[in-house]
C-alpha positions in Angstrom: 28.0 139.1 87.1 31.0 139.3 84.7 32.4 135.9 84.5 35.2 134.8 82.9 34.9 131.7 80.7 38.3 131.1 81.4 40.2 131.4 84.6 44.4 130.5 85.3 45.2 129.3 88.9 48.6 129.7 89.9 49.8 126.8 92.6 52.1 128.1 95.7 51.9 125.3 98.3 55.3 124.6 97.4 56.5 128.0 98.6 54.0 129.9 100.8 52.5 126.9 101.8 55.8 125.1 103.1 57.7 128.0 104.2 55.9 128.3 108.0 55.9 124.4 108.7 58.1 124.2 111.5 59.6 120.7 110.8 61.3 120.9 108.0 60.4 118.5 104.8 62.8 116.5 103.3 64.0 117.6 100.0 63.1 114.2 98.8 59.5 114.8 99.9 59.2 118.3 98.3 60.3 116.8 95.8 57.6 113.9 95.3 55.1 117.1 96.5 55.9 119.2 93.7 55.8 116.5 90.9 52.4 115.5 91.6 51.4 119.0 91.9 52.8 119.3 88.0 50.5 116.2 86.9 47.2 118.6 87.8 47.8 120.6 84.3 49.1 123.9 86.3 50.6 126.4 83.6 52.6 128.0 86.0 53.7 126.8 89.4 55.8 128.8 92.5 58.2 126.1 93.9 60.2 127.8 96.0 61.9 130.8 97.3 64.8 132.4 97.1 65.7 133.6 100.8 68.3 133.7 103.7 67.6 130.4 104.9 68.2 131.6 108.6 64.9 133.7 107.8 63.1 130.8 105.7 64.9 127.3 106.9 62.6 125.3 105.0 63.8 126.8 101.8 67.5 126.2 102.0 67.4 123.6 99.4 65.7 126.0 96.6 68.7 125.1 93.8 68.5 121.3 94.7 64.3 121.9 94.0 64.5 123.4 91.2 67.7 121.3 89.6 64.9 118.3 90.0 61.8 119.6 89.4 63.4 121.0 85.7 64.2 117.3 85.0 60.9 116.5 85.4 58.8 118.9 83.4 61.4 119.1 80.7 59.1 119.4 77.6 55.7 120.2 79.7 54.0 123.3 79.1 54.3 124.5 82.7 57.0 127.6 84.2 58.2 127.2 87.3 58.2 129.9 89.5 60.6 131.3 92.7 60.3 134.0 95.1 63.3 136.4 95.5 63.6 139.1 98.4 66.9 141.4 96.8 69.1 140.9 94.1 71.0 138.1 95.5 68.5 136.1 95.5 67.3 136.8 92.0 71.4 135.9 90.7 70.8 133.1 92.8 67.3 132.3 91.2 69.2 133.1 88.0 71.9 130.3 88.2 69.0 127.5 88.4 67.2 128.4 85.8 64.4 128.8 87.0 61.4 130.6 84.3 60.0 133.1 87.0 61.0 135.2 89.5 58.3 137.1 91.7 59.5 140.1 94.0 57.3 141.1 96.5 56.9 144.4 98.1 55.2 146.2 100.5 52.5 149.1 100.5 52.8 149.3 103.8 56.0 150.7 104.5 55.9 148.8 108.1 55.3 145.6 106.8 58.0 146.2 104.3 60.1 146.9 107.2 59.6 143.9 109.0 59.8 141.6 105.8 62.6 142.8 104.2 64.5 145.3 106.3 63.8 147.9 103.5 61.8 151.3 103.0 59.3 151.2 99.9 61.0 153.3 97.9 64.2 151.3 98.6 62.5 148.2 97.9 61.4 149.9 94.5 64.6 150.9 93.0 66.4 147.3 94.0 62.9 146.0 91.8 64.1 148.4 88.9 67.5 146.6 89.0 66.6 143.3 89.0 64.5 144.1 86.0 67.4 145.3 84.1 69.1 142.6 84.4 66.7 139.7 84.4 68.7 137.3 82.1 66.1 135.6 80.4 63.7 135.4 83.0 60.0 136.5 83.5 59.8 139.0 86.7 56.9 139.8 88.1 56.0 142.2 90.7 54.1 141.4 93.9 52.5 144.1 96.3 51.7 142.8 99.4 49.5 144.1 101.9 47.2 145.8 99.5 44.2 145.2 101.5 45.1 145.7 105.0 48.2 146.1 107.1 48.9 143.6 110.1 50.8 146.4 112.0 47.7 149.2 111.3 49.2 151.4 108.4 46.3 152.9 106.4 46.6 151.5 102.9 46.1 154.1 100.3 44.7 152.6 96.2 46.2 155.6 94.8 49.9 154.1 96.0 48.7 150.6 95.3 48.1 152.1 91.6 51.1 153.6 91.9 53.3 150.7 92.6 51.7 148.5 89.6 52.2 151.0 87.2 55.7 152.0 87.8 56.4 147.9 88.1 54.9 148.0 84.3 57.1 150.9 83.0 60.0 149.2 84.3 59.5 145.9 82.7 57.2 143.8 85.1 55.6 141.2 83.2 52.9 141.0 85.4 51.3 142.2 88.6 50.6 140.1 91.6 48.0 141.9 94.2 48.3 139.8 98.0 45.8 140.6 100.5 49.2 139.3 102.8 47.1 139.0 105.9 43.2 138.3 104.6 42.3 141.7 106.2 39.7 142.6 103.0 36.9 142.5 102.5 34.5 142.2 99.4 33.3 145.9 99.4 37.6 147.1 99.7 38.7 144.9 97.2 35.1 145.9 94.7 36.3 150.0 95.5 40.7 148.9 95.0 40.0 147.2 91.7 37.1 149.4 90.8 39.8 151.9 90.9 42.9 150.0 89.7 41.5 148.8 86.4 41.2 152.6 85.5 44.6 152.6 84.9 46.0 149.0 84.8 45.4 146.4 82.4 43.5 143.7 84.2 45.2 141.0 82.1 48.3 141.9 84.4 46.5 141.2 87.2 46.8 138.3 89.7 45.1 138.1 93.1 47.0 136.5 96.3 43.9 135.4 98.7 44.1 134.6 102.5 41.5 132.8 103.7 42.0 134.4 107.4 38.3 135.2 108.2 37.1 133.2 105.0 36.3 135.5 102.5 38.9 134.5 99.8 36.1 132.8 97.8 34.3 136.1 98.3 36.6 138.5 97.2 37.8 135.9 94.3 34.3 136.6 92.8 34.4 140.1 93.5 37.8 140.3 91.4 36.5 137.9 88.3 34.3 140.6 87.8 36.3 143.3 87.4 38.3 141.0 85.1 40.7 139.1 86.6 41.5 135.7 85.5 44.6 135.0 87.4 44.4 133.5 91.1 46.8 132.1 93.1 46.1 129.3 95.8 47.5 126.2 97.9 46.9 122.6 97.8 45.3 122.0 101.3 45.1 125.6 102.4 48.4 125.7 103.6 50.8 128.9 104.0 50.5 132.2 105.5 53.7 135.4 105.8 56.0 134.7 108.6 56.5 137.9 108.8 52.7 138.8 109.3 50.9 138.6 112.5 47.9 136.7 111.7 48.8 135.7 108.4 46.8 132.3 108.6 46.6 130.2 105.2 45.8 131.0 101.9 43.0 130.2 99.9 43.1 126.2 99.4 43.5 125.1 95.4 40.9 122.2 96.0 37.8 124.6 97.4 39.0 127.5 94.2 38.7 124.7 92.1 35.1 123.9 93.5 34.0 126.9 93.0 35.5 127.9 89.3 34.3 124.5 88.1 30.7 124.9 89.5 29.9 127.9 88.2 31.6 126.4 84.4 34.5 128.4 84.9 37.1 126.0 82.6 40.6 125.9 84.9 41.9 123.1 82.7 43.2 120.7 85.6 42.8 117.5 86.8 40.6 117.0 90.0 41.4 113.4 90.8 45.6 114.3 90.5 44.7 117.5 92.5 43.2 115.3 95.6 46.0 112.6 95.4 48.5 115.7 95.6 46.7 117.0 98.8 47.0 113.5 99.9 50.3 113.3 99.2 51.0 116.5 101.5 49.0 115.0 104.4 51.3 112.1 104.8 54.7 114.4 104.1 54.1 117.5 105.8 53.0 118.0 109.6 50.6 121.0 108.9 46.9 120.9 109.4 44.8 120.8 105.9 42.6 123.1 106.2 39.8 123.3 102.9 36.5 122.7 102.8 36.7 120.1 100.3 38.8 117.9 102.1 36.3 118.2 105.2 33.7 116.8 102.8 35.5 114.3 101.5 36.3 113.0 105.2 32.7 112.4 106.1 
């Protein structure tokens, strides 16, 4: 297999994993949340999102967020990162200061439909103004649903290529590749990236994982060797598209970790500050932790 000696693992509990927990978090505990998540050594983490709080309640707070979280890692080596659906939220994202902004769309043009209220090619263009006018700020692109559509649509790698490469030629500074809905499996995502890394830079690359039947470890693998060294994941497991049927969590930080570090992959974090930040989540956040690793350490 073609390892990586080195692999980058992107934290989103913050964001994906909050923004389905019913009973909303107090800021103060987000707050508390996200610090300790900083203290694990993450270079980059995605805090919070940038959305219509009647869609996302659990986000209203992003500009309080990120106002404290800035405070704290003033002169650590870590970017924090937001999610923004349309250009008001990227001006909003833009008035915290924020470092990233990620902006997801759609292959499938259903699930695009239901997540943002916007065609593909809609989506796309808004995406080429944000770019021009990012302000300082890194942008990168998201496709969602690249390996399987909750509502059926037949996903097609030749738009999935597509998408990335005009996202490049417009300014993207990276490409982030969900499987929204943990409908892949290792054999798709071997023939998608087979294919992809024909025509897109695998240093651009980053791989969003569900865990819905259990195979983001699996197709993790699967992706390290066709070069990708960027992965995102959640403390505990937690998160999942809320506008996704079936979208259960993600791939949990603590079993990625596991894995990366026992095959002498070097991630560069700190295990113990990694467990007391899942711990941390089980006492503020009602939402089952779901990872392997804290099953073992249980018994």
């Amino acid at each position: 297999m073609n390892i990586p000696k080195n692999v980058e693992i992107i934290e989103v509990c913050p964001r994906d994993g909050f923004q389905n927990v019913k009973d909303f978090i107090k800021t103060e505990d987000k707050i508390e949340i996200i610090k300790k998540l900083v203290d694990v050594g993450y270079k980059k983490i995605e805090i919070t999102s940038f959305v219509n709080p009647k869609w996302i309640p659990q986000m209203v707070d992003a500009a309080d967020v990120v106002a404290e979280i800035k405070n704290y890692t003033r002169g650590k080596d870590v970017g924090l990162m937001g999610l923004i659906p349309n250009k008001r939220g990227a001006a909003n994202a833009e008035c915290t200061g924020i470092d990233w902004i990620s902006y997801v769309v759609s292959v499938s043009e259903k699930h695009n439909m239901a997540n943002v209220n916007r065609t593909v090619e809609q989506s796309m263009a808004e995406f080429e103004e944000i770019v021009g006018d990012k302000k300082g700020m890194k942008v990168r692109l998201g496709i969602a649903t690249a390996l399987g559509c909750p509502f059926g649509e037949e996903i097609k790698t030749e738009k999935i290529i597509s998408m990335a490469e005009k996202g490049l030629k417009l300014g993207a500074d990276s490409i982030l590749i969900a499987d929204t809905v943990g409908l892949g499996n290792p054999v798709l995502v071997d023939r998608v990236l087979g294919e992809m890394k024909k025509y897109i830079d695998m240093d651009k690359i980053c791989m969003h994982l569900h865990d819905t039947r259990g195979l983001s470890l699996a197709h993790t693998l699967v992706a390290m060797n066709h070069g990708v060294k960027v992965f995102e994941s959640a403390a505990g497991g937690l998160g999942g598209c809320p506008f996704a049927p079936g979208a259960s969590g993600n791939c949990a930080t603590e079993d990625l970790a596991n894995m990366l570090m026992g095959m002498g992959v070097d991630i560069n974090l700190n295990i113990e500050e990694l467990n007391k930040a899942v711990d941390l989540i089980k006492q503020k956040v009602n939402s089952p932790i779901v990872s392997h690793m804290n099953s073992l350490c249980k018994k």
